[in-house]
C-alpha positions as CSV (number, residue, x, y, z in Angstrom):
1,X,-38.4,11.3,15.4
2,X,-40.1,11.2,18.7
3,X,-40.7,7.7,20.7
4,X,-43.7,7.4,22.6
5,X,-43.7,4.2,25.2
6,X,-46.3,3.4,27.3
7,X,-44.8,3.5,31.4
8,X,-45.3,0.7,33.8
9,X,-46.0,2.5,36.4
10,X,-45.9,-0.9,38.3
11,X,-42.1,-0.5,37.8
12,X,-39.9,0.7,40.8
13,X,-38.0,2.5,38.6
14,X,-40.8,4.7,37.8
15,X,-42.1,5.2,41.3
16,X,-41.0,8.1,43.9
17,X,-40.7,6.3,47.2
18,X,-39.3,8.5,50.3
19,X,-36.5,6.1,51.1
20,X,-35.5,3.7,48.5
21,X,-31.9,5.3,48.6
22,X,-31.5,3.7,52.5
23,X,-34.1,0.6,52.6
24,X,-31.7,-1.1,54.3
25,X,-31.3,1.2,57.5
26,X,-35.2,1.3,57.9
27,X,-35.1,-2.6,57.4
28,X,-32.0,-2.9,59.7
29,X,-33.3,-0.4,62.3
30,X,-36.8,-1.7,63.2
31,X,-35.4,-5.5,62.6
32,X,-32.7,-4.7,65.0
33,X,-34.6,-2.3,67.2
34,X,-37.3,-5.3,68.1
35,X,-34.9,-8.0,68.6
36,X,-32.6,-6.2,70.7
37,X,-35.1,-4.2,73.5
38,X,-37.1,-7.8,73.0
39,X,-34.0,-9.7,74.8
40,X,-33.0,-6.9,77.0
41,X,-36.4,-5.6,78.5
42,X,-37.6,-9.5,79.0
43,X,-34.4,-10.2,81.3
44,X,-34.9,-7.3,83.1
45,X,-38.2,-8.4,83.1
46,X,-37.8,-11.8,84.9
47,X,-34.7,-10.4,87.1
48,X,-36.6,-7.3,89.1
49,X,-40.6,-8.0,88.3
50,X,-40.8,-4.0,88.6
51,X,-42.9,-2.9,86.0
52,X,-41.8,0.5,86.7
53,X,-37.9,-0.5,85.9
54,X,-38.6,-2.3,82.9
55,X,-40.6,0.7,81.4
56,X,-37.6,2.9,82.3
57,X,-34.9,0.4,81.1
58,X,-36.3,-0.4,78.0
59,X,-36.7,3.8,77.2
60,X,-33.5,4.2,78.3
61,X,-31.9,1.3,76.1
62,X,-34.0,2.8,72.9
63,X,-33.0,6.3,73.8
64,X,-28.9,5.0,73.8
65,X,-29.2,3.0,71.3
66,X,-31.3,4.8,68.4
67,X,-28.8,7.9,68.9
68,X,-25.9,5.3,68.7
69,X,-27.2,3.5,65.9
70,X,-28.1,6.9,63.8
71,X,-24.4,8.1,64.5
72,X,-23.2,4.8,63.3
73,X,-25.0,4.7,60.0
74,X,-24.2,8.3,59.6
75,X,-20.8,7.5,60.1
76,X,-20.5,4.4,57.6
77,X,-22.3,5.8,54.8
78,X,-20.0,9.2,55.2
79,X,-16.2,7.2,55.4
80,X,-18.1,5.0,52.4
81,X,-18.8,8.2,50.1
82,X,-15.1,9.7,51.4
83,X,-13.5,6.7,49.7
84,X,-15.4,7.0,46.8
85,X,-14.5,11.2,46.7
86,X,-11.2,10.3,47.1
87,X,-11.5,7.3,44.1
88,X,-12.6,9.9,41.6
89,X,-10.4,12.3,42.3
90,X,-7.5,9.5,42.0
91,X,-8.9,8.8,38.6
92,X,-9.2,12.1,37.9
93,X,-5.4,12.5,38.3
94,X,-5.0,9.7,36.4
95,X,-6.9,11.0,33.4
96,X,-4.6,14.4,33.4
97,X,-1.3,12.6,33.7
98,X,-2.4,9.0,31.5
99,X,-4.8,10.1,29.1
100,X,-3.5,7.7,26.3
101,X,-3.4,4.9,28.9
102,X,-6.5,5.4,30.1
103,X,-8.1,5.5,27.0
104,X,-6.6,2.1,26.1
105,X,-7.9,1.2,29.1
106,X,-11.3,1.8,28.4
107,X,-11.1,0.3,25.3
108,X,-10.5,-2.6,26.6
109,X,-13.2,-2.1,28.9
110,X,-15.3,-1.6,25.8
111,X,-14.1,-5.0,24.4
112,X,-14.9,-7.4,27.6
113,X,-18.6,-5.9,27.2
114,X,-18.7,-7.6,24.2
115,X,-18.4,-4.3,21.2
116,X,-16.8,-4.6,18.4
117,X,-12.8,-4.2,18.2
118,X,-13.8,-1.4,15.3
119,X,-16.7,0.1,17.5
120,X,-15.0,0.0,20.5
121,X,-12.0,1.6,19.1
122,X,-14.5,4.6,17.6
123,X,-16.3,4.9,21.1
124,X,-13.0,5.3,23.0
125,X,-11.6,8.2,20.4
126,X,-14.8,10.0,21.0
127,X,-15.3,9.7,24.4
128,X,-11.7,10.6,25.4
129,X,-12.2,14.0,23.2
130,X,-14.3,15.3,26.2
131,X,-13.1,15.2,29.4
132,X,-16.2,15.4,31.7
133,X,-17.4,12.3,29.8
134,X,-14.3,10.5,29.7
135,X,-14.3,10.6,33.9
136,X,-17.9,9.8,33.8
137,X,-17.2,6.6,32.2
138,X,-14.4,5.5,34.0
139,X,-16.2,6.4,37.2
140,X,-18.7,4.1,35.9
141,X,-16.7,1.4,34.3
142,X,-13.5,0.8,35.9
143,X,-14.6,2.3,40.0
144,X,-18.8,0.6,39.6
145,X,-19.6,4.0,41.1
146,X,-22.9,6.2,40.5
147,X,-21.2,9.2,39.7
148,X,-24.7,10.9,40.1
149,X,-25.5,9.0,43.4
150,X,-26.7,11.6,46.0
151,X,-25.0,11.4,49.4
152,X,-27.4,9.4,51.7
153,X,-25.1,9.8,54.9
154,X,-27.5,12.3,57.0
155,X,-30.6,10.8,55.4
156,X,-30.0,7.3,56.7
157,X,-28.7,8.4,59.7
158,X,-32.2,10.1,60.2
159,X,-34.0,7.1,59.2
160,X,-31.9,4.3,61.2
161,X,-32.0,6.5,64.4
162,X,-36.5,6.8,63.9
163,X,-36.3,3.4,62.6
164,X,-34.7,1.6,65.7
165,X,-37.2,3.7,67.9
166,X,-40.0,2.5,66.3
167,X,-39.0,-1.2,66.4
168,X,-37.8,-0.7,70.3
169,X,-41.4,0.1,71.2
170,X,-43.2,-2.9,69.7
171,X,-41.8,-5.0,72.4
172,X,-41.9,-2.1,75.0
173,X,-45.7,-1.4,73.9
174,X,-46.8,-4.7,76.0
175,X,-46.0,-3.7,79.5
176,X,-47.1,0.4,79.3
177,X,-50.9,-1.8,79.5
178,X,-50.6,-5.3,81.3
179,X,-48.5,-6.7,84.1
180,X,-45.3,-8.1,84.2
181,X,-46.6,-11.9,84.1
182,X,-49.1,-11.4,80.8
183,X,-46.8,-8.5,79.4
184,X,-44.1,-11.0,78.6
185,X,-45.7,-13.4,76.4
186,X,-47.6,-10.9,74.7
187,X,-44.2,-8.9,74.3
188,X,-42.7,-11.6,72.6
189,X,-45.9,-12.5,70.4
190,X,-46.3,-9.0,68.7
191,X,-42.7,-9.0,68.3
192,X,-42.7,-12.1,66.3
193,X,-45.6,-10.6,64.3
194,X,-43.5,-7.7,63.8
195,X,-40.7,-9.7,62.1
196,X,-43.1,-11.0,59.8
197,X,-45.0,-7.8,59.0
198,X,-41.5,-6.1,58.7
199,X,-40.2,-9.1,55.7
200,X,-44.0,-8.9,53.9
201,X,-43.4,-5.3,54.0
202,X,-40.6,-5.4,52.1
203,X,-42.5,-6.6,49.1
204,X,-43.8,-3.1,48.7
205,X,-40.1,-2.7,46.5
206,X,-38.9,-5.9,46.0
207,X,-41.7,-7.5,44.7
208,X,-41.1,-11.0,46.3
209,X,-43.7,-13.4,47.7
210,X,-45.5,-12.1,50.6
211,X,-45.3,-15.3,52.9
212,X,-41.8,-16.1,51.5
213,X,-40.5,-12.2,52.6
214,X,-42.4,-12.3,55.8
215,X,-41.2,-15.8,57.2
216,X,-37.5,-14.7,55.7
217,X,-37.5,-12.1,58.0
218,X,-39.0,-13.7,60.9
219,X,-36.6,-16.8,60.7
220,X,-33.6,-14.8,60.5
221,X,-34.8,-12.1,62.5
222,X,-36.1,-15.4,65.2
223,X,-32.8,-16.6,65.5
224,X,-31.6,-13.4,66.6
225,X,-34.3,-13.4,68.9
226,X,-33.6,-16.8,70.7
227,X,-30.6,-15.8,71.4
228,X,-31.1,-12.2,72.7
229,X,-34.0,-14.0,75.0
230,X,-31.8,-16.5,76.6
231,X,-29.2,-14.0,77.4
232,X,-31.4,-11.8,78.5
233,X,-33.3,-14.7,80.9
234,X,-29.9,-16.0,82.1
235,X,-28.7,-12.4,82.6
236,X,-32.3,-11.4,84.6
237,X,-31.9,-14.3,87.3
């Protein structure tokens, strides 16, 4: 008997986005990227009133920082899927030395989900008869890990380092066409529209309120912003 169901294609789940898998780099990148030149580029700013210097600085400070920040999510996301390699093999040991115990185990696991005692006992007996199944469930179950989950390591590197460029130059953007004096205002304004763009943007796969997204970001994302522009004032003088 075939089912036939209508798809939402509304649904995220049904959608084929390029990078669902590491939202939170490109979020995290461009948020950080913007704040961060913001603060640095407007001390410098304030402390030579070189035009010249600021350009340089603030492609300079990107340049460092979008590598470093790549590396670094490259880096976190790797040691993060290590652990989880190393999990699964664990329980894979576990599952050649245990078996009876770890079927009990997961029979238990069964219960707390709320199955029956008799179905639970049923599911367990015929899941531990195959052993690819048996580690795909406890890899599931007991570890909450996707045992299907592509590695995202390289890919969010990529997108955090392209990410943190393109927030760095929303600030930069201001003083490549207007001097120092009108560039810093103007700096700071489409930054603080770029916060908001950035949260109503977001939308796109979350689904929240626009406004709500966009002045989450911006608030959050302001705060950060305060305080990178008062460093960066105090540290310019």
């Amino acid at each position: 008997m075939e089912i036939h169901k209508e798809i939402n294609k509304d649904y995220i789940h049904h959608q084929k986005f390029l990078f669902t898998d590491v939202l939170k780099e490109v979020v995290f990148g461009i948020e950080d990227g913007m704040v961060s030149t913001l603060g640095s580029i407007t001390g410098i700013a304030i402390g030579s009133n070189n035009q010249a210097i600021v350009i340089l600085a603030g492609v300079v400070i990107i340049s460092v920082e979008s590598i470093s920040m790549g590396i670094g999510s490259y880096l976190s996301n790797r040691s993060q899927e290590e652990m989880e390699e190393r999990k699964i093999k664990e329980e894979k040991e576990e599952l050649e030395q245990f078996p009876e115990e770890e079927k009990e185990e997961l029979h238990q696991m069964y219960l707390k989900d709320g199955w029956s005692k008799n179905l639970a006992t049923q599911m367990s007996e015929e899941v531990s008869k195959n052993k690819e199944l048996m580690l795909k469930e406890m890899i599931m179950r007991e570890l909450k890990i996707s045992g299907d989950q592509e590695s995202v390591s390289t890919k969010g590197g990529f997108y955090m380092f392209f990410a943190y460029v393109l927030g760095g130059v929303i600030p930069l953007f201001a003083y490549f066409i207007l001097p120092i004096k009108n560039a810093i205002p103007l700096s700071i304004t489409i930054t603080l529209i770029g916060l908001f763009a950035l949260g109503m943007s977001t939308t796109k796969f979350t689904k929240q309120p626009l406004i709500k997204s966009g002045l989450r970001v911006l608030a959050l994302g302001g705060v950060a912003l305060i305080a990178g522009l008062v460093a960066g004032i105090f540290l310019g003088q």
